[in-house]
N, CA, C and O atoms as a GROMACS GRO file, in nm:
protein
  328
    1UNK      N    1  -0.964   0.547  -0.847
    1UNK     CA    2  -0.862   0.545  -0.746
    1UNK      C    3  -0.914   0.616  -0.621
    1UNK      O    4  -0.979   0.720  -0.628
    2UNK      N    5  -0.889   0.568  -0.529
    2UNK     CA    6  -0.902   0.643  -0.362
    2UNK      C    7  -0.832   0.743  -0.367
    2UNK      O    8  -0.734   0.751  -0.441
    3UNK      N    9  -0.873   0.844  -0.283
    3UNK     CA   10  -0.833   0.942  -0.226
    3UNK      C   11  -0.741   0.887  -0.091
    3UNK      O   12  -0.730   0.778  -0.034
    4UNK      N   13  -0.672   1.044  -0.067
    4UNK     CA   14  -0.596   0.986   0.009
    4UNK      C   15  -0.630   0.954   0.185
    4UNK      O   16  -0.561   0.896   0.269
    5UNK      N   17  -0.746   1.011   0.193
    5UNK     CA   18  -0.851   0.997   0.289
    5UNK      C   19  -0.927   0.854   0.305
    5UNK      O   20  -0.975   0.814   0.411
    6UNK      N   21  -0.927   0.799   0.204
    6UNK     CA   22  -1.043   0.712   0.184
    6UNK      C   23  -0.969   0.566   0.198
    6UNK      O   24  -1.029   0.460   0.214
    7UNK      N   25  -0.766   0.588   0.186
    7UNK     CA   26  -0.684   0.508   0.174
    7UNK      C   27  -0.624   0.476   0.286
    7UNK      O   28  -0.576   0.369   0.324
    8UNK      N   29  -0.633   0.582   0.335
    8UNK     CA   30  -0.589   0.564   0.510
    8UNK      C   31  -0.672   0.532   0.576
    8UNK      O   32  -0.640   0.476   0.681
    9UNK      N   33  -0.865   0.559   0.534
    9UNK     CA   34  -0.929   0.506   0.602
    9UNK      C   35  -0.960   0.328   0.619
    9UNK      O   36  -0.996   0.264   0.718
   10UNK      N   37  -0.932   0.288   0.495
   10UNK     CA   38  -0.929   0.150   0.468
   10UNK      C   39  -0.784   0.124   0.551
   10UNK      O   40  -0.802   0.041   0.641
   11UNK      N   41  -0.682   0.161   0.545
   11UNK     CA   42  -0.558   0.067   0.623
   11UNK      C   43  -0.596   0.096   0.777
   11UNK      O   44  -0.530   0.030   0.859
   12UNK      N   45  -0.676   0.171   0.820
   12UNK     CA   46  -0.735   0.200   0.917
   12UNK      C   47  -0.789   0.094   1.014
   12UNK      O   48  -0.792   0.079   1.136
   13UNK      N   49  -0.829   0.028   0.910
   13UNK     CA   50  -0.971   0.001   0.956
   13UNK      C   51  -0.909  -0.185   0.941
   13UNK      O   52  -0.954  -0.269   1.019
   14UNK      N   53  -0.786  -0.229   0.814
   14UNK     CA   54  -0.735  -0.321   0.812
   14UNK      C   55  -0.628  -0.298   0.970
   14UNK      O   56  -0.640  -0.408   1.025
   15UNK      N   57  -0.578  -0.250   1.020
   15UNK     CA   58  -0.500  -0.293   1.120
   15UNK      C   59  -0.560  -0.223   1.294
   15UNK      O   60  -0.527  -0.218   1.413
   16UNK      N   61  -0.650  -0.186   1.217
   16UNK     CA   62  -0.753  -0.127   1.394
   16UNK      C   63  -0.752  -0.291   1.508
   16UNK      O   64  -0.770  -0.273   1.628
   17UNK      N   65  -0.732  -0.419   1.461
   17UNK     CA   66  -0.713  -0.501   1.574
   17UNK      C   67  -0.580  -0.489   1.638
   17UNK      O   68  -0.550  -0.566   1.730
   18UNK      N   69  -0.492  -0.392   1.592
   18UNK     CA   70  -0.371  -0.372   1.650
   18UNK      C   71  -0.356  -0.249   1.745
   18UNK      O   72  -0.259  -0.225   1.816
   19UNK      N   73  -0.487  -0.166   1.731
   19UNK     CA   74  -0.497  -0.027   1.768
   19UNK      C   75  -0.402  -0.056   1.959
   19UNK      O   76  -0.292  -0.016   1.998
   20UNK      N   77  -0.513  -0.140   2.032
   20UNK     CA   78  -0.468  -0.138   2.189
   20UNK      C   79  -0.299  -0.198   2.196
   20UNK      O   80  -0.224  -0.173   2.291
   21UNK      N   81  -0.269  -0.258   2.110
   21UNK     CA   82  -0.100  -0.333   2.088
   21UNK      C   83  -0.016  -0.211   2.119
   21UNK      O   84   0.052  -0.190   2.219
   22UNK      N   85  -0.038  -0.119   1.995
   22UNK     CA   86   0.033   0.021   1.919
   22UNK      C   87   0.020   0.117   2.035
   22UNK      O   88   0.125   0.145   2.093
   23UNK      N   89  -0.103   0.179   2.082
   23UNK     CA   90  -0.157   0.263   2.142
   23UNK      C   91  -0.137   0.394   2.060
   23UNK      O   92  -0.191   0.423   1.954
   24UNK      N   93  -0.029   0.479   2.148
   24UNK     CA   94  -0.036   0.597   2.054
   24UNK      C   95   0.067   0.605   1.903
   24UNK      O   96   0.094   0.710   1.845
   25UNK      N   97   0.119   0.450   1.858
   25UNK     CA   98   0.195   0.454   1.750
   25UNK      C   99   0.067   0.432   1.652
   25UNK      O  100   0.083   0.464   1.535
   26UNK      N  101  -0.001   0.404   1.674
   26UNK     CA  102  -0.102   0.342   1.611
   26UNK      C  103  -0.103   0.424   1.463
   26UNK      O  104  -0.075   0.379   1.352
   27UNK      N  105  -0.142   0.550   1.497
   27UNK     CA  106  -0.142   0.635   1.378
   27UNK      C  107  -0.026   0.680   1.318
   27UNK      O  108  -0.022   0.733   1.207
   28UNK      N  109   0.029   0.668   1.359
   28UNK     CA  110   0.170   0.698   1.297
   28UNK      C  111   0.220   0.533   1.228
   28UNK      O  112   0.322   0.539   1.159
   29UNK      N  113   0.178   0.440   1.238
   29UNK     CA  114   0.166   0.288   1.135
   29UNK      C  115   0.097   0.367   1.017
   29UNK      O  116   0.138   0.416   0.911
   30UNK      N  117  -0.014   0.357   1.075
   30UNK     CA  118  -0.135   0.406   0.968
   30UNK      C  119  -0.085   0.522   0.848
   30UNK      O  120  -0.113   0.519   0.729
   31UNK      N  121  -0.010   0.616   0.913
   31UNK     CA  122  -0.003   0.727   0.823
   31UNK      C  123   0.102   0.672   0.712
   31UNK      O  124   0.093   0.719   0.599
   32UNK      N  125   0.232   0.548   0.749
   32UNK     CA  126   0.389   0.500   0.713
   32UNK      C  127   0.260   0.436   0.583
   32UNK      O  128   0.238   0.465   0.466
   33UNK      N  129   0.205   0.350   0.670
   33UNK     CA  130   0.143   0.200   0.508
   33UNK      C  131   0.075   0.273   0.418
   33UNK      O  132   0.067   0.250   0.297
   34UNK      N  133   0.001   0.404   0.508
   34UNK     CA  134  -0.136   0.467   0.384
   34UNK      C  135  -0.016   0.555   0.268
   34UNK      O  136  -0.035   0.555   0.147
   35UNK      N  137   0.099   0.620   0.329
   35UNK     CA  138   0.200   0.642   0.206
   35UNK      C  139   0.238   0.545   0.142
   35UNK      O  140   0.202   0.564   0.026
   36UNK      N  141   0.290   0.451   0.150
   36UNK     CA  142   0.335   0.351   0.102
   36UNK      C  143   0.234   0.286  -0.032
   36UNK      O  144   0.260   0.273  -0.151
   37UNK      N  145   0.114   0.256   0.044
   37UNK     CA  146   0.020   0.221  -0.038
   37UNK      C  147  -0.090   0.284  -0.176
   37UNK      O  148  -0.151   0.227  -0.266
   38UNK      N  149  -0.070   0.475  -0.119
   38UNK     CA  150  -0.090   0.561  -0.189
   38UNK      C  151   0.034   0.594  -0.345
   38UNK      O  152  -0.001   0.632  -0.457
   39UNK      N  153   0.127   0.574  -0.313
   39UNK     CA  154   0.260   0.620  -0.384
   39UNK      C  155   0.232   0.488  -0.500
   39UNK      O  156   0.246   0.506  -0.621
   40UNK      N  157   0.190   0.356  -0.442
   40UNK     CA  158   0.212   0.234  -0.515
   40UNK      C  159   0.050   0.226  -0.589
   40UNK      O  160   0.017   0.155  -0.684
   41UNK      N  161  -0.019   0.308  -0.524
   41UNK     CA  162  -0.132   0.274  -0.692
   41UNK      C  163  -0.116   0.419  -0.766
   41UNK      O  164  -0.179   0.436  -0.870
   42UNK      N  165  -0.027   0.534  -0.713
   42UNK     CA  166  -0.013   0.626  -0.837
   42UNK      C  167   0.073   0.589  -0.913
   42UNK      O  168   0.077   0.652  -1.018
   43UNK      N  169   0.175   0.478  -0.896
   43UNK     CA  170   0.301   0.469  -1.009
   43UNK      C  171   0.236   0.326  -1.061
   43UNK      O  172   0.302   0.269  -1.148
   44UNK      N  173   0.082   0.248  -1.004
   44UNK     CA  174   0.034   0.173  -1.085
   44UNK      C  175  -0.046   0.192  -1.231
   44UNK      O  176  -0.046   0.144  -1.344
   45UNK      N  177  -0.139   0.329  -1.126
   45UNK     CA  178  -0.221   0.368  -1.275
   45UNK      C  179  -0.192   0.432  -1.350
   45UNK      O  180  -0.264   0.454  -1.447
   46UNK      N  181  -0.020   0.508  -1.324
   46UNK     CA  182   0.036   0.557  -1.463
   46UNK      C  183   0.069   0.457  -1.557
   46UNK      O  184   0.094   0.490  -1.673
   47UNK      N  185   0.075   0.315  -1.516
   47UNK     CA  186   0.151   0.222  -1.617
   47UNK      C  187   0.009   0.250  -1.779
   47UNK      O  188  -0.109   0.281  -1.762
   48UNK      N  189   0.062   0.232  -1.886
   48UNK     CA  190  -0.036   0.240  -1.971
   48UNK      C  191  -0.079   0.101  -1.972
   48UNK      O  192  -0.013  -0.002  -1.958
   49UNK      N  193  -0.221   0.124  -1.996
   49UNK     CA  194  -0.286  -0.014  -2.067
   49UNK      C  195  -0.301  -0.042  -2.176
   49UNK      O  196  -0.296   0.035  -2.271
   50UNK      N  197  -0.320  -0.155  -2.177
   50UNK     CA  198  -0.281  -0.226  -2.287
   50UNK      C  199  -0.452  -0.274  -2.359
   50UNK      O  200  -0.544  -0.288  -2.278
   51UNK      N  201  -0.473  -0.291  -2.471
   51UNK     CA  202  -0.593  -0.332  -2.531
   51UNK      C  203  -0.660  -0.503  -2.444
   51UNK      O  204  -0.589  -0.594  -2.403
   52UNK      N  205  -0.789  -0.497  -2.441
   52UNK     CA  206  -0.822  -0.666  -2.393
   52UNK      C  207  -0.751  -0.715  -2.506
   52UNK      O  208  -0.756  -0.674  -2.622
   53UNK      N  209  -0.668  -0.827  -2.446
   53UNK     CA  210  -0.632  -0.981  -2.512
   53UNK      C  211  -0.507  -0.925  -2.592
   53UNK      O  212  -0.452  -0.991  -2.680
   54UNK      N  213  -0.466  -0.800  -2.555
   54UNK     CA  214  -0.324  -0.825  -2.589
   54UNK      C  215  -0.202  -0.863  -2.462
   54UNK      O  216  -0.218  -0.848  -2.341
   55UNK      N  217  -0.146  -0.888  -2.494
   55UNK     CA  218  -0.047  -0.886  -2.359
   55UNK      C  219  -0.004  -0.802  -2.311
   55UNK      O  220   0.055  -0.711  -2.370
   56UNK      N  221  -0.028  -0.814  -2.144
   56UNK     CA  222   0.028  -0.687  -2.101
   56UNK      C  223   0.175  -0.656  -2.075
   56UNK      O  224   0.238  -0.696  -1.977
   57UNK      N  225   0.217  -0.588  -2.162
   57UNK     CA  226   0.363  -0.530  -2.159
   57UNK      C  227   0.423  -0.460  -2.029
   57UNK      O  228   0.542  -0.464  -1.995
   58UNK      N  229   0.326  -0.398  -1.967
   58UNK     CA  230   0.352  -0.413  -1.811
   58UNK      C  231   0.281  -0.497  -1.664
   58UNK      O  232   0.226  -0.470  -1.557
   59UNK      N  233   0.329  -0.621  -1.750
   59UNK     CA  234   0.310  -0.682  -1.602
   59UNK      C  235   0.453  -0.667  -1.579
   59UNK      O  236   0.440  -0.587  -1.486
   60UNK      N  237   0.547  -0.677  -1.587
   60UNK     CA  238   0.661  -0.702  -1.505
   60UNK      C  239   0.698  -0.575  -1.411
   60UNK      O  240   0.753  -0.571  -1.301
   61UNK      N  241   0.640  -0.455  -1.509
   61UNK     CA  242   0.652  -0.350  -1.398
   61UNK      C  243   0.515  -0.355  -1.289
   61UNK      O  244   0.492  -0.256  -1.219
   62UNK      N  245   0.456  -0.438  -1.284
   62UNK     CA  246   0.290  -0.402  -1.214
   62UNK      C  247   0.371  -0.492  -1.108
   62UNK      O  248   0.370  -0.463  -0.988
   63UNK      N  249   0.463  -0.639  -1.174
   63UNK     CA  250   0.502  -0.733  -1.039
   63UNK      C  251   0.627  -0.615  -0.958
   63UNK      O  252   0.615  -0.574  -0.843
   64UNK      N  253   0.707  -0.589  -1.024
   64UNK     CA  254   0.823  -0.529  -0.959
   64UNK      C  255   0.766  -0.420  -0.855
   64UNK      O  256   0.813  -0.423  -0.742
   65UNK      N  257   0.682  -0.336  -0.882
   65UNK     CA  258   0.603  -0.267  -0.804
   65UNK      C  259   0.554  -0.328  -0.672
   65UNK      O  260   0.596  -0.297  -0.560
   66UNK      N  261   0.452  -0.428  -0.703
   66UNK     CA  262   0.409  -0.483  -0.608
   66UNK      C  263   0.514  -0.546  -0.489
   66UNK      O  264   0.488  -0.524  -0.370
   67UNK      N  265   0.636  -0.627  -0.530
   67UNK     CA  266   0.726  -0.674  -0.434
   67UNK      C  267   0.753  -0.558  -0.380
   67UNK      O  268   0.754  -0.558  -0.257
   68UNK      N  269   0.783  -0.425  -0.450
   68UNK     CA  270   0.841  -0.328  -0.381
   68UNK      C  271   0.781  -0.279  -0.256
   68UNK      O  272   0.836  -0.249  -0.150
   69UNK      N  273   0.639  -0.277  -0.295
   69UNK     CA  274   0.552  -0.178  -0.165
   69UNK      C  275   0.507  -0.325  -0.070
   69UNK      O  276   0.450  -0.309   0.037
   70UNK      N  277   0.536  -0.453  -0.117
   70UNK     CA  278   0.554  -0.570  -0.015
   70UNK      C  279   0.644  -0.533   0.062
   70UNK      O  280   0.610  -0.492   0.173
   71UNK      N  281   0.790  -0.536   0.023
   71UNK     CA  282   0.862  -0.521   0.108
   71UNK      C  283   0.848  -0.398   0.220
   71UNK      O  284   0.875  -0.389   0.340
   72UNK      N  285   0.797  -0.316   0.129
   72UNK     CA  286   0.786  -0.208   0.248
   72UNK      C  287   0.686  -0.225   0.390
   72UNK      O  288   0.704  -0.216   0.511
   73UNK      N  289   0.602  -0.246   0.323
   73UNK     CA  290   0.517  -0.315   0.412
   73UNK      C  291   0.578  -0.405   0.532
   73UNK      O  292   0.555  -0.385   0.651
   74UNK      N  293   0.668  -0.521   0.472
   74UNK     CA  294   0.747  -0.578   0.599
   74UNK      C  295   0.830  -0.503   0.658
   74UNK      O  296   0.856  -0.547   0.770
   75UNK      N  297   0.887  -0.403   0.631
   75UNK     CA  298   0.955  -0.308   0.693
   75UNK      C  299   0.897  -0.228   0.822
   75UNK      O  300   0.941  -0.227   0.937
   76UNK      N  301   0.802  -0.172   0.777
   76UNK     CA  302   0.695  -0.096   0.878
   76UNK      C  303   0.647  -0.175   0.972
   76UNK      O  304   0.644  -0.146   1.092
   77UNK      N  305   0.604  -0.288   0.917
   77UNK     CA  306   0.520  -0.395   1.049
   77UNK      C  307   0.637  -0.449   1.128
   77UNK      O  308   0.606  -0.489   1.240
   78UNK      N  309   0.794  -0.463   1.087
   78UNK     CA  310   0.894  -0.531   1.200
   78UNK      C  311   0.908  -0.396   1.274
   78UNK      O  312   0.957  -0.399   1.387
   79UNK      N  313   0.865  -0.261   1.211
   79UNK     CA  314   0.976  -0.153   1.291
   79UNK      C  315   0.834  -0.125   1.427
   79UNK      O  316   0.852  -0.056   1.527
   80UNK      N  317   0.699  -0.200   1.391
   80UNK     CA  318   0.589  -0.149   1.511
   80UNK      C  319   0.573  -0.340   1.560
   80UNK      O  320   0.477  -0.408   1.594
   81UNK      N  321   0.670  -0.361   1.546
   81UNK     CA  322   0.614  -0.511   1.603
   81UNK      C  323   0.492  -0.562   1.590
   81UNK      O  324   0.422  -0.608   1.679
   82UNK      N  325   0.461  -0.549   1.439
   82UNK     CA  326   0.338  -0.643   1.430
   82UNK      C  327   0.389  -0.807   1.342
   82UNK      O  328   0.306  -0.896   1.325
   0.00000   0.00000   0.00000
C-alpha cells in the first residue's frame, strides 16, 4: 500500500493538466481526492482474503466501496469544476 505521500503524489500528478484551470484550488482538489482515495484502500485492505479459487466473499463489499469513493470523486470534481 502507498503512503500517504506517495498517494497524493500520484493524484498529483493524475490531475496536474488541471493545475492552470484550479490555480490556487489546485491543492486543496489534491488534498479532498488523496483523502478520499487513501480512506478507500485502508477499508480495502482490511477486507480479509480469501484463498486462490475460492470465492471471494468480499467482492460485494470491494464493489460497494468502490461506488462509494466513485461517487465521491464526482462530488469533488463538480464542487472544482472539473
Amino acid at each position: 500500500m502507498r503512503t500517504k505521500e506517495e498517494n497524493r503524489a500520484a493524484i498529483a500528478e493524475q490531475f496536474a493538466p488541471q493545475r492552470d484551470k484550479l490555480g490556487e484550488r489546485f491543492d486543496a482538489l489534491v488534498d479532498e481526492i488523496s483523502a478520499v482515495r487513501y480512506e478507500y484502500l485502508q477499508k480495502r485492505d482490511k477486507l480479509p482474503k480469501q484463498l486462490v479459487g475460492v470465492l471471494d466473499d468480499n467482492a460485494a463489499d470491494e464493489r460497494r466501496l468502490n461506488r462509494e469513493e466513485a461517487m465521491k470523486w464526482v462530488l469533488i470534481k463538480q464542487k472544482y469544476g472539473i
